[in-house]
N, C-alpha and C positions, 0 to 999 in steps of 0.2 A: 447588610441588605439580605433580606428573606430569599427563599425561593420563590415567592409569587412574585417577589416586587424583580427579580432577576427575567420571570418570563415576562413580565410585562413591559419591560425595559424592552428586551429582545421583539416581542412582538410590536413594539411601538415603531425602534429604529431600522428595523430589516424589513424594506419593500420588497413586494413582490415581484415575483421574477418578471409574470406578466404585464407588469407594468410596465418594465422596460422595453427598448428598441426589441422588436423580433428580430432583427438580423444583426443584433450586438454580438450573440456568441453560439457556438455551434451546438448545445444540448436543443435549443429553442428553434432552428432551422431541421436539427433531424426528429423533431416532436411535431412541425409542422410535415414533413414527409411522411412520418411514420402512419400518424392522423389518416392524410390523405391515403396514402395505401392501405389502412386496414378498413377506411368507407369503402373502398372500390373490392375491398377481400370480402368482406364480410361488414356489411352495413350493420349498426348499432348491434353488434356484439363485444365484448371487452376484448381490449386490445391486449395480446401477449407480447411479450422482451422475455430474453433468456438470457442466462448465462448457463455455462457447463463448467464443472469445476472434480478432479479426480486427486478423490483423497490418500492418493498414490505416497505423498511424503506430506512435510510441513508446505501451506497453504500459502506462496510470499506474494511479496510485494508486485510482485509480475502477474501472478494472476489474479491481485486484486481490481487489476484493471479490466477484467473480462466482465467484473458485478458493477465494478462503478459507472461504466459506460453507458448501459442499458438500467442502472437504476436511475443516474440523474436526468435518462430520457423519459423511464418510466413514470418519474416524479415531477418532471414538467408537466405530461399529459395529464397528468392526474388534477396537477394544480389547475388545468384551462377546464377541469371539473366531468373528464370523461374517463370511463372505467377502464382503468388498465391494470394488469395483473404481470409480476416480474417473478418468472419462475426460474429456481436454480437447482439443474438437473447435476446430482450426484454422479458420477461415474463409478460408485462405488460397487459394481458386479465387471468392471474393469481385469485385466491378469493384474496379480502380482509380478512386477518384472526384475528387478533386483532389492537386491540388501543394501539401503543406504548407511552411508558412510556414519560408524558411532553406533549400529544395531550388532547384535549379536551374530558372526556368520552362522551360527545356525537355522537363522531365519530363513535361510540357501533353499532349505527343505521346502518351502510354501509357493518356491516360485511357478508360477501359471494359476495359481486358484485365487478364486476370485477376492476383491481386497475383504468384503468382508467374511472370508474365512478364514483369513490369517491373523495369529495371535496378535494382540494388541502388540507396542515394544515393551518391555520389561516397565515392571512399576506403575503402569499408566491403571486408570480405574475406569476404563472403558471396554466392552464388549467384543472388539476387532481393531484391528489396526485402520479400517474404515472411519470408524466412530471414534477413535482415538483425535483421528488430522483435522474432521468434521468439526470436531466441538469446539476447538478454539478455534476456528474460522468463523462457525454461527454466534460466538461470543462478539467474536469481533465487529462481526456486521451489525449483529444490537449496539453496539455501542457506535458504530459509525451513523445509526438511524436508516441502515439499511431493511426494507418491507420487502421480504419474498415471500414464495411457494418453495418449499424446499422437494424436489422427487428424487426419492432412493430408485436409483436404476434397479439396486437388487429385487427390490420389495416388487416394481414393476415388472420384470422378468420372469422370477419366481412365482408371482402370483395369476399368471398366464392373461395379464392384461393385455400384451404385445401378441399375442397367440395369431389372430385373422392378421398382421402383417410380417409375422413371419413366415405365416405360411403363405401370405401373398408374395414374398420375395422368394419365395424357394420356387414358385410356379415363373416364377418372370426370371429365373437363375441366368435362363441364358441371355438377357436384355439389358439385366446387368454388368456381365461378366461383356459384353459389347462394348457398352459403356465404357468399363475399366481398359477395357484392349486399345483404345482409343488414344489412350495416354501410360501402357505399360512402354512403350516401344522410342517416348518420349525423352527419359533419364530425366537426368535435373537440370537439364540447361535451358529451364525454361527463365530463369531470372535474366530482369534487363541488363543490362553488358553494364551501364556505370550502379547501377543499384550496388550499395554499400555492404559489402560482404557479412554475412550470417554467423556465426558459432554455433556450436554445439551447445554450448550453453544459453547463448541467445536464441535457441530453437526452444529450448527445454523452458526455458522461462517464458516465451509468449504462446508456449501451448494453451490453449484452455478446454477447448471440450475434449474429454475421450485420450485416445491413443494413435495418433497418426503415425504411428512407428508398426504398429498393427499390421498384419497381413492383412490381405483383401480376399483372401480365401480360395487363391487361386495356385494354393502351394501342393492341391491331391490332384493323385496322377488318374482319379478317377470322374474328373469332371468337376468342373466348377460350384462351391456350394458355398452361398452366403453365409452359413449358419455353422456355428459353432459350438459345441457341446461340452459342458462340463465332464469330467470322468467318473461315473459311479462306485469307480473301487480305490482312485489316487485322490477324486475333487479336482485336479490338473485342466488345464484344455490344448496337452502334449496330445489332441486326438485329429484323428481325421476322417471326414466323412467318405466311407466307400461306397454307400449307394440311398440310390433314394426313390418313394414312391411317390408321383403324384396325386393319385386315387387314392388310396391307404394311408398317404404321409406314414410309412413305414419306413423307417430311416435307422444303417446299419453305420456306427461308426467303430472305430479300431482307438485304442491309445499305446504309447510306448511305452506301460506300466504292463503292459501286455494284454489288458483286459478288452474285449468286445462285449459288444452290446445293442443288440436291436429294440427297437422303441418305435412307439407311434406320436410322429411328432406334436398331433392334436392333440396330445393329452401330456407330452413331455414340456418339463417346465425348469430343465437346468440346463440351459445354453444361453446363446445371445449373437444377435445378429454381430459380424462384424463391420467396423468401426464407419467404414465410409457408407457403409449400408446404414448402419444403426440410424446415425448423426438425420441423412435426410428423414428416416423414416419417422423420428421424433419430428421435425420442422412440421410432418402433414399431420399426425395425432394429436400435437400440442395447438397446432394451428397459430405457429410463432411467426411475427411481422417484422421483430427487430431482435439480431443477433449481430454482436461485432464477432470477428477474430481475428488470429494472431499475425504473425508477420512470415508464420510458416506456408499459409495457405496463401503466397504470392506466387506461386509457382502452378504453371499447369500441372494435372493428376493430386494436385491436392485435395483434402477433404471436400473444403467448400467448393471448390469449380467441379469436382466429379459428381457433387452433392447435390448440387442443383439440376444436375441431368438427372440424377435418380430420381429426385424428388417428384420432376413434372412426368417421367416417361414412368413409372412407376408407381408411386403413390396417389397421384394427382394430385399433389399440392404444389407451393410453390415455395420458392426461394426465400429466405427473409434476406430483407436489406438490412445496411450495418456496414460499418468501417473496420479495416481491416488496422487494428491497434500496434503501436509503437512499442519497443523498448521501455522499461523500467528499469531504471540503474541505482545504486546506491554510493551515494558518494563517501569517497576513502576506501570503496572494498571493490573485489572483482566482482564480473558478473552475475549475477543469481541463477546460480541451476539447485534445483533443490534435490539431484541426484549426490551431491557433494555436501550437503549437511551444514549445519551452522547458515543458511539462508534467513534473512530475516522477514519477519511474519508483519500481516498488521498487528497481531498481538504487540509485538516486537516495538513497532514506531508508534501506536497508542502509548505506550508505557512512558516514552518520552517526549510525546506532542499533542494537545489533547484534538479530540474528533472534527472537529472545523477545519483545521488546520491544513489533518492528513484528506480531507473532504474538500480542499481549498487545491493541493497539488495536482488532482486529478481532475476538478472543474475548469482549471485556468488553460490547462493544454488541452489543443483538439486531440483526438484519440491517433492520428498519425504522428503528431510530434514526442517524439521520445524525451524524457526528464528522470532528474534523479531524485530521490530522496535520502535527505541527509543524517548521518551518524556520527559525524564529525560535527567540528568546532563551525561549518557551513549551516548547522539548522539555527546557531544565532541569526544568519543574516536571513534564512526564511522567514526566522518571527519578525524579524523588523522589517521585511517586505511587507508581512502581514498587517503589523499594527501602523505602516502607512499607509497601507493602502486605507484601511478604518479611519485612519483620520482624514484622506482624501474624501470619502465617503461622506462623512461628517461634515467638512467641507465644503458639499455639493462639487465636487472639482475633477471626482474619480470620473475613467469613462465606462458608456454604457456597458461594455460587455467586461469589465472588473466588477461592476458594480452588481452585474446578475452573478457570476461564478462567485461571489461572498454571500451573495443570498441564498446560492446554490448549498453553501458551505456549512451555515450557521443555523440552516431549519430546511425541513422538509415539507412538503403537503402536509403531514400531520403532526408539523409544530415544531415548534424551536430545540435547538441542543443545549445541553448546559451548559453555560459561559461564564468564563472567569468573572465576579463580579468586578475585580479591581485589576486589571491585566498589565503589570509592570512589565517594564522590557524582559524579556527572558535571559538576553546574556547580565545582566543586572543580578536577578535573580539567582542563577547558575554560581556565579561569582559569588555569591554571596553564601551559597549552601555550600561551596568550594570551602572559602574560609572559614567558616563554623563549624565544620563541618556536620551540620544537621540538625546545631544545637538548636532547638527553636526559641529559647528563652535570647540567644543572639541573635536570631533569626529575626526576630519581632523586634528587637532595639532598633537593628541596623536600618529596616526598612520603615520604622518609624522616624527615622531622623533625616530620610531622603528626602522629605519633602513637609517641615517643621508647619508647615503653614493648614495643611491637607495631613495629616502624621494618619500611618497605618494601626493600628489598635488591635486588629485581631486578625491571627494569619490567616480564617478562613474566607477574606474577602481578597485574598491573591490563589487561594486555590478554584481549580486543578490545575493552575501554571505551574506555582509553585512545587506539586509535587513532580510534575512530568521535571522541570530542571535538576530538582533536586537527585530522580532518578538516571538524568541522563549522566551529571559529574561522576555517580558510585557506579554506572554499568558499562558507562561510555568513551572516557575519560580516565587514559593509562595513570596507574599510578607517580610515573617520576612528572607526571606533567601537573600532578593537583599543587596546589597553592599551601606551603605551610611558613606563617609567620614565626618570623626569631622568636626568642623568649628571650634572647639578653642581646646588647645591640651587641655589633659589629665592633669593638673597640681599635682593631686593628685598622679596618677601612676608615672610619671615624678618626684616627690620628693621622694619614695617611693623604687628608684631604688639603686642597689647594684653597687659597681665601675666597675664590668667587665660589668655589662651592659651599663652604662654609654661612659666606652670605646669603648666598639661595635658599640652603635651608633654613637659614634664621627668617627669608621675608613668609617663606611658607609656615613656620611657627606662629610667627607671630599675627596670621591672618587666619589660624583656626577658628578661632572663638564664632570671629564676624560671618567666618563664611561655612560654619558646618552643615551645611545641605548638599544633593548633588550637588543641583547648579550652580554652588557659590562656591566647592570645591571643584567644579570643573574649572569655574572662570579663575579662583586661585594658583592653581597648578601648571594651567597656562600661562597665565601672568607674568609668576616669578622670573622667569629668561625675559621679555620685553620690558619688565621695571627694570633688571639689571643692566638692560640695553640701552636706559634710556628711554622706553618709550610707555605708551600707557597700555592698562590692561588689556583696551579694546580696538587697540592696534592691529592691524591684518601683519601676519606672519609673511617676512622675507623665509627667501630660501636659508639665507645663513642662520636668522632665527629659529628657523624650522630645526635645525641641526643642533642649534641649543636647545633645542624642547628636549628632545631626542637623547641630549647625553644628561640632561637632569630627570627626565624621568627613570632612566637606566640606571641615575643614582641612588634613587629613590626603592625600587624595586632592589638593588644590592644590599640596602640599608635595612628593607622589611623581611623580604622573602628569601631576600642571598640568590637570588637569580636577574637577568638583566630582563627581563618579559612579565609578564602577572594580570592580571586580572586589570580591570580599566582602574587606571590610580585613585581619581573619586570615589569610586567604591571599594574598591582598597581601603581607603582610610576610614570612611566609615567603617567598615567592618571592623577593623584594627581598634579603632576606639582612641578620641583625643589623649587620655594617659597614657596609653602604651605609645603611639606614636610621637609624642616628647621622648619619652625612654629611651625608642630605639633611634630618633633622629640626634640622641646627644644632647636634650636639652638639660 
């Protein structure tokens, strides 16, 4: 099947999302708010969504929920045919704050200067450590069919486009610093008494805009100053401001490099407002409607509740609405903080799920329900979530709000992802790039004999499934757990055997020919114990039966792989091949 004939499939059988119930699922209920709130902000001008994202280390899975959130609301809007625009604000003129784990400690030297003046990590073919974490994030999001505005905070800073609100925040210093007093006095006991305890690392992974670790600038013993100044002689912002003019905007600051420095802040353009300041004063220049965040900012004095006071008493803009997003977890590994390294990326789950998929995880949960995504032997049973659900669809059977988060999944407003043309189970698949391992000329027999009636003929009508499994057995998948078939049988186990098992294998010999396909080797395999019981093939399984499935399969897997577990026995044998499997069952 071609590529046109691929999109024209996909655009045939994916309905629109608008077609469905509005109140089937949550993208289509905060696209219905969002709507209305940016008629009542700003009548017929494009509606904004944000996300913030700081290219501080590797970009994971945790903060890919800050884009997808506001993209799939972005993306409904767009589909009910009205202009909306999904900007994702870099935090890259952010400090550098430590040396993660696996970088060279000499990296130690850069910390406080801004991310994009620190060396890239070693080996990388990028311009700063900024643009290093950037570009396979902006990789990834092409490939998820993610449409933003990308803004470099640096290039906005530095280029003195923030200039009239910084100097409007240094005139308002003290209305801010009210603000802040408000909730310095507070601590953290603002979380509700049974609310589910936090981590450190569960803080670090639902950050997304900015630095909330950030002072609030209320650390000089010479007054209060929102503003923050790079060092002209270290590039650090180990500085602090000791005075300030507001007629002049003549503003002297100190650093602990030992250097001073007076400037006129109208015309100085290497600083940055700090964090709780910066955050609202982007919401009123961007003129942003919908921003989710993180699970940090549940707490009074956080970003967003201090932020929306600044924003109105300050900026005169307003709050964006947005849900405050869950947990991201990875199933089989600890928590994600991408201060501790080895965090996995979407690069990371691209490589072993194709873009639907990883676009399906994050449509189907509201933005408070926390989920994981899996690296383990658990992503077979997401794909066969997946390709039920498709076939519920198919159907007509699925309900309305599965039935948009797949439509959510499989195309955008501006058109479909590419789709497996021929999407075989994936743990099928896996298994089978397990036993060959990779060989494609195996590869192509095995999956041509699964299904004699419909036979597969060229691998590229299983890819990108294909490859994603293929890569998850070689990246994901420990070596003593991969599958390697005997070369010579078992002769010891083979002479060793009691007659009903000698039987069983002879009724399973002798039922290859007839039944070489999956399903004539599932129904085979099972059989064998119920014709030795006495009963017929399509017999429902006792408990005691069930017990002899159990210990002949166990036989079977001792027999091929010398282990008592393997890959699903149907596709075992296929893959094994009818000659070798006489050989090594003793025929």
């Amino acid at each position: 099947m071609g590529a046109s004939a691929v999109r024209a499939q996909s655009e045939k059988e994916v309905p629109d999302v608008a077609q469905t119930t509005p109140e089937a699922d949550w993208v289509s209920r905060f696209a219905d708010e969002v709507i209305a709130e940016a008629e009542r902000r700003a009548p017929g001008k494009p509606i904004v969504c944000a996300s913030g994202l700081s290219p501080s280390g590797p970009i994971h899975l945790g903060n890919l929920r800050e884009v997808m959130t506001p993209h799939l609301v972005a993306d409904e809007i767009r589909r009910r045919g009205h202009a909306c625009e999904h900007i994702v604000s870099w935090d890259d003129y952010d400090r550098y704050r430590k040396v993660p784990a696996g970088i060279d400690p000499s990296w130690e030297q850069h910390i406080g200067k801004p991310l994009t003046a620190v060396p890239a990590p070693p080996g990388s073919e990028h311009p700063n450590w900024a643009e290093h974490f950037k570009a396979a994030m902006v990789d990834s999001l092409r490939e998820l069919g993610v449409e933003f505005r990308g803004i470099s905070q640096t290039q906005m800073y530095t280029s003195g486009a923030y200039r009239e609100q910084i100097l409007l925040a240094m005139r308002e210093r003290d209305k801010i610093d009210a603000v802040l007093d408000r909730y310095r006095t507070k601590g953290k006991g603002g979380a509700k008494k049974n609310q589910k305890p936090v981590d450190e690392a569960e803080l670090a992974a639902a950050e997304g805009s900015g630095a909330a670790s950030e002072d609030d600038g209320s650390s000089g013993t010479a007054g209060y100053y929102p503003y923050k100044p790079y060092c002209g002689a270290c590039d650090t912002d180990f500085t602090t401001v000791t005075s300030y003019d507001d007629n002049t905007t003549e503003l002297t600051y100190e650093c602990r490099c030992g250097h001073r420095e007076t400037v006129l802040l109208s015309e100085f353009d290497r600083g940055k407002l700090v964090w709780k300041v910066d955050w609202p004063m982007r919401w009123a220049y961007e003129g942003v409607v919908f921003e989710p965040s993180g699970v940090d900012h549940s707490s009074p004095g956080s970003s967003f509740v201090v932020g929306g006071q600044i924003v109105r008493e300050v900026f005169g803009g307003e709050q964006p609405i947005g849900p405050m997003y869950a947990f991201v977890g990875i199933s089989g590994m600890a928590k994600m903080s991408s201060s501790k390294g080895g965090v996995p990326t979407p690069a990371d789950a691209l490589e072993i799920m194709e873009a639907p998929l990883l676009r399906w995880l994050y449509a189907r949960r509201r933005p408070n329900q926390a989920f994981k995504v899996a690296f383990d032997q658990e992503i077979q049973r997401t794909y066969d979530e997946w390709d039920a659900l498709v076939k519920r669809i198919d159907e007509g059977t699925a309900q309305p709000a599965d039935v948009a988060a797949h439509a959510r999944s499989v195309r955008t407003a501006s058109g479909p992802l590419p789709v497996t043309p021929r999407p075989l189970p994936y743990r099928t698949l896996a298994s089978v790039a397990d036993v060959t391992q990779g060989a494609e000329d195996q590869i192509l027999r095995i999956l041509g004999e699964l299904d004699p009636a419909n036979p597969v003929d060229n691998l590229d009508v299983t890819r990108p499934r294909l490859d994603r499994a293929e890569r998850w057995i070689s990246t994901q998948v420990p070596e003593d757990q991969r599958t390697r078939v005997r070369e010579e049988p078992d002769a010891e186990l083979l002479a060793s055997l009691e007659d009903h098992q000698r039987e069983g294998l002879r009724l399973l010999l002798d039922g290859l020919d007839e039944h070489w396909s999956l399903d004539g080797l599932t129904t085979l395999v099972y059989g064998v114990p119920k014709v030795q019981a006495g009963l017929t093939p399509e017999a429902k399984p006792t408990p005691e039966l069930k017990v002899a499935q159990r210990e002949f399969f166990a036989l079977l897997y001792r027999l091929l792989v010398s282990r008592d577990t393997g890959p699903r026995l149907p596709t075992l044998l296929l893959a094994v091949g009818a000659d070798r499997v006489r050989k090594l069952l003793g025929a």
